[in-house]
Each structure stands twice: as C-alpha cells, then as structure tokens.
KEPA-603640 format. One record per atom (N, C-alpha, C, O, CB): residue number from 1; x, y, z; residue in three letters. Coordinates in steps of 0.02 Angstrom, whole numbers, plus 50000, padded with zeros to 5 digits. Glycine has a CB too. Layout:
N
+-----+-------+-------+-------+-----+
|   n |  east | north |    up | res |
+-----+-------+-------+-------+-----+
| NUM |     X |     Y |     Z | ala |
...
+-----+-------+-------+-------+-----+
//
This chain:
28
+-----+-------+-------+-------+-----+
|   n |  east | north |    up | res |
+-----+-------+-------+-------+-----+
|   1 | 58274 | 54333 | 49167 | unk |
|   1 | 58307 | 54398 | 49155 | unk |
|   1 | 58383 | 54389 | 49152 | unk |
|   1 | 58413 | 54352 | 49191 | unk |
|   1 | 58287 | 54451 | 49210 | unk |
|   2 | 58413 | 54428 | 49102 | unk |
|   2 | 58493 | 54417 | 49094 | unk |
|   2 | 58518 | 54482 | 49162 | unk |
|   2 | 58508 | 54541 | 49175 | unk |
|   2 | 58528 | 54442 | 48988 | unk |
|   3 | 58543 | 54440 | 49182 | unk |
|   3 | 58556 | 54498 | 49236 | unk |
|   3 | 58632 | 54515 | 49233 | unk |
|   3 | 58659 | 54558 | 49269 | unk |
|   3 | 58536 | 54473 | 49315 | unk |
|   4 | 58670 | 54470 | 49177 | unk |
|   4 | 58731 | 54476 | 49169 | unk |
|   4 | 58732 | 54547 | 49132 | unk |
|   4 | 58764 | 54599 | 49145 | unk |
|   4 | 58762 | 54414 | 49134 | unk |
|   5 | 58697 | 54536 | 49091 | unk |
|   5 | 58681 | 54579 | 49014 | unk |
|   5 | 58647 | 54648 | 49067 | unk |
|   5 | 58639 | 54703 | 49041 | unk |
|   5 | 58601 | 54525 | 48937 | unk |
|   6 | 58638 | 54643 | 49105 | unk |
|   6 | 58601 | 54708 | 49159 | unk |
|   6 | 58649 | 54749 | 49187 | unk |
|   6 | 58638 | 54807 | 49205 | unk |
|   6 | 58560 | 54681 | 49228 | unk |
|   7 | 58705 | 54716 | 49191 | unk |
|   7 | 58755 | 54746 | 49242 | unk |
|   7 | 58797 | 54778 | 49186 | unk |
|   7 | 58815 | 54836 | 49193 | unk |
|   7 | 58798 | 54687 | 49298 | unk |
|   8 | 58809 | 54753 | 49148 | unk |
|   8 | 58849 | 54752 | 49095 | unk |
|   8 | 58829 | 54843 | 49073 | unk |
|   8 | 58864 | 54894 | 49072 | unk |
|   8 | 58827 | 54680 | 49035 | unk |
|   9 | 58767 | 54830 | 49060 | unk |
|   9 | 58749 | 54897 | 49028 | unk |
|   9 | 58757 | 54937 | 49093 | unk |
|   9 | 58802 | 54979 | 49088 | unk |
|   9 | 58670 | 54902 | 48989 | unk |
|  10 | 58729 | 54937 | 49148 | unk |
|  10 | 58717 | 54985 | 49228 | unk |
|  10 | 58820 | 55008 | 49208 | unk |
|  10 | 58844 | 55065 | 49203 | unk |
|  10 | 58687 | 54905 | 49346 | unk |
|  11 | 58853 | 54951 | 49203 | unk |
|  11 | 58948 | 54992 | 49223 | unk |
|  11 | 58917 | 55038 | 49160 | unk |
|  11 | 58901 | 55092 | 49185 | unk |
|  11 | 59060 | 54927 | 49201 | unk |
|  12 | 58905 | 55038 | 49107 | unk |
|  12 | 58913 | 55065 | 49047 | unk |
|  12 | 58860 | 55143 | 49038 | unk |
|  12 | 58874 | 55191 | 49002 | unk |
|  12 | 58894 | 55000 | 48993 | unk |
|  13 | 58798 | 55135 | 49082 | unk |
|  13 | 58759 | 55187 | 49073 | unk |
|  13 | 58790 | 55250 | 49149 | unk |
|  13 | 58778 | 55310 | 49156 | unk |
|  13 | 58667 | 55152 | 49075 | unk |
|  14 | 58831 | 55205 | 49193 | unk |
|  14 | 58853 | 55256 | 49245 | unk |
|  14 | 58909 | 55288 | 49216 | unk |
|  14 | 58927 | 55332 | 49255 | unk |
|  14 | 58872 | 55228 | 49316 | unk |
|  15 | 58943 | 55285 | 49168 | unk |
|  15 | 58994 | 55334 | 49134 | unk |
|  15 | 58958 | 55374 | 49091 | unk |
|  15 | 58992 | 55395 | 49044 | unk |
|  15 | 59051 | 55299 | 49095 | unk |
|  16 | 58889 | 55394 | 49094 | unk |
|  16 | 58850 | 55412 | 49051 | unk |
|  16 | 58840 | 55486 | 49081 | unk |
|  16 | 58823 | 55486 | 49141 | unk |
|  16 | 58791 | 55363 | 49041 | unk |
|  17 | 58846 | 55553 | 49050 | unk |
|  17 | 58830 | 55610 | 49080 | unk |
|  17 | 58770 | 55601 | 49124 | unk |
|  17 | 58737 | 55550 | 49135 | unk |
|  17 | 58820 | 55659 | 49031 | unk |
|  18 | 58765 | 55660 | 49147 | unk |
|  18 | 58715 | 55668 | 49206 | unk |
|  18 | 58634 | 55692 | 49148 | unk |
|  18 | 58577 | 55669 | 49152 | unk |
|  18 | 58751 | 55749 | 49276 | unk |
|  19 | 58659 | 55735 | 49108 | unk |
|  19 | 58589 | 55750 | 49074 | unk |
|  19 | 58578 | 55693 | 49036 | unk |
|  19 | 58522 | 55703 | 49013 | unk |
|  19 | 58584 | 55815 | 49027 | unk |
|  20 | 58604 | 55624 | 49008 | unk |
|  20 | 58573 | 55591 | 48977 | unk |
|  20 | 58546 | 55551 | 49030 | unk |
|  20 | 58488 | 55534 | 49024 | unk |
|  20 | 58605 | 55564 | 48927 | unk |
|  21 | 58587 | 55530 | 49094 | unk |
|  21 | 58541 | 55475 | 49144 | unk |
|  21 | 58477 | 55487 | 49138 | unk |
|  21 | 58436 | 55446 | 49118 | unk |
|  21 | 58552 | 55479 | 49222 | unk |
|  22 | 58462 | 55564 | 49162 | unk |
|  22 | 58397 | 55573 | 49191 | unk |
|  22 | 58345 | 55549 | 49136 | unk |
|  22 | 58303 | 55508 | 49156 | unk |
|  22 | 58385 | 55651 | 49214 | unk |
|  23 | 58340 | 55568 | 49067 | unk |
|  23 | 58280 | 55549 | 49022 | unk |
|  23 | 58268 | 55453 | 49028 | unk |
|  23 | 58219 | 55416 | 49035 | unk |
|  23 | 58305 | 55580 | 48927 | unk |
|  24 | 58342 | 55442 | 49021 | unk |
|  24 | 58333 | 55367 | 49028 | unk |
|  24 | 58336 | 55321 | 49090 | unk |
|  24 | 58343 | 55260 | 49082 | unk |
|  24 | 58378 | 55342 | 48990 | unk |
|  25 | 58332 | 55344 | 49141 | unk |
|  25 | 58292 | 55349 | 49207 | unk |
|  25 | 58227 | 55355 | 49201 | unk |
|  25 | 58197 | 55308 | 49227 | unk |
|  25 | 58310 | 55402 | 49247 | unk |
|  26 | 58191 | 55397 | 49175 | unk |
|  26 | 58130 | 55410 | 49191 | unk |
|  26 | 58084 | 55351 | 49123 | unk |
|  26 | 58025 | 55333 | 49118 | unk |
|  26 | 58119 | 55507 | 49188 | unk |
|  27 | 58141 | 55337 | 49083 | unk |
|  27 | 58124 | 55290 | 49039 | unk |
|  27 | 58079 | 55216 | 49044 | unk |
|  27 | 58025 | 55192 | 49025 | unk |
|  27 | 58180 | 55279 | 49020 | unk |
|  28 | 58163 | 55187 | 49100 | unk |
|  28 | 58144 | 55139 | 49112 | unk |
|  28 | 58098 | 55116 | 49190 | unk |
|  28 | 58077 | 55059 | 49199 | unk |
|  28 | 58198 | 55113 | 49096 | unk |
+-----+-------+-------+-------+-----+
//
C-alpha cells in the first residue's frame, strides 16, 4: 500500500467541506 500517496490525499480530503467528507466517508 502507498501510504505516501494516502497521506497525501487524507492533507487534501481534510480541506474538503464537511458535506462532501461524509458521502466519501461512507464510501470508503
């Protein structure tokens, strides 16, 4: 697992509104 490539996106999806987290939360 790229875990570099994991974090990378996690800084990038926490600047992410609150109503988009949740769908793609329940996504993955």
């Amino acid at each position: 697992m790229a875990d570099t490539e994991f974090e990378e996106f996690r800084q990038y999806f926490e600047r992410l509104p609150q109503h988009l987290k949740a769908p793609i939360s329940n996504y993955t």
